[in-house]
C-alpha positions as MATLAB code, in Angstrom:
seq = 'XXXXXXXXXXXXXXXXXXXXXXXXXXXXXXXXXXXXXXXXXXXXXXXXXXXXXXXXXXXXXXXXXXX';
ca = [
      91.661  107.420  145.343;
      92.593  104.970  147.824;
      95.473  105.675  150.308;
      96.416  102.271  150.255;
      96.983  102.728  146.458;
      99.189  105.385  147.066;
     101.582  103.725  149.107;
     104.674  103.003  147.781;
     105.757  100.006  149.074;
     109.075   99.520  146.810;
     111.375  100.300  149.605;
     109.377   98.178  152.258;
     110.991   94.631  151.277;
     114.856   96.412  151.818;
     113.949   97.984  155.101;
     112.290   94.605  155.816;
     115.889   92.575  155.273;
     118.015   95.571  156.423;
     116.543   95.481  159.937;
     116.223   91.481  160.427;
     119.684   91.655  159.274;
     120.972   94.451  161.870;
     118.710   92.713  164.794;
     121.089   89.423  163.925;
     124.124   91.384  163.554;
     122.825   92.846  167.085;
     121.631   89.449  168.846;
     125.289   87.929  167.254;
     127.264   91.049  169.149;
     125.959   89.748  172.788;
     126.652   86.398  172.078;
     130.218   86.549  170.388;
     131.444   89.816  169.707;
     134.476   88.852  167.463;
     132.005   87.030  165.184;
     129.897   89.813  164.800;
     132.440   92.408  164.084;
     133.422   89.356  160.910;
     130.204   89.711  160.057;
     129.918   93.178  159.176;
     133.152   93.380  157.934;
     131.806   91.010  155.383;
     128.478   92.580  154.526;
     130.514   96.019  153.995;
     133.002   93.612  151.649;
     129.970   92.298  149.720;
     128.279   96.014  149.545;
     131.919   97.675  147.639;
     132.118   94.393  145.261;
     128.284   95.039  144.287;
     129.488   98.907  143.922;
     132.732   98.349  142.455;
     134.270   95.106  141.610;
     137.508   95.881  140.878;
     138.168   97.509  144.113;
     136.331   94.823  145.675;
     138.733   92.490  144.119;
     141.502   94.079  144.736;
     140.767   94.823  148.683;
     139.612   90.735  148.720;
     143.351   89.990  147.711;
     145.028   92.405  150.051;
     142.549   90.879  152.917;
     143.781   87.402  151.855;
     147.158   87.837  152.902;
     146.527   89.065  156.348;
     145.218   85.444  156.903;
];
């Protein structure tokens, strides 16, 4: 059997986006710090609504009056 056939690669494509997206998050945190703090603030938002939407909802309308 091959080795290369044995390779999963299901997980390759989410490591793939996780780190491009934590370099950005990264390169965004020496530029503007504010804006990258926002920015993971957000992706954490988006992670509970795909986990939970009614939380998610609910903390998106507590966050909304704080604005």
């Amino acid at each position: 059997m091959i080795a290369a056939a044995r390779l999963d690669t299901t997980w390759f494509g989410s490591s793939l986006i996780l780190g491009a997206t934590a370099a950005l998050i990264g390169v965004t945190a020496g530029i503007r710090p504010e804006l990258a703090i926002v920015a993971a603030l957000a992706i954490a938002l988006a992670l509970l609504v795909f986990t939970d939407i009614a939380t998610g909802v609910a903390l998106f309308t507590l966050l909304t009056f704080f604005e």
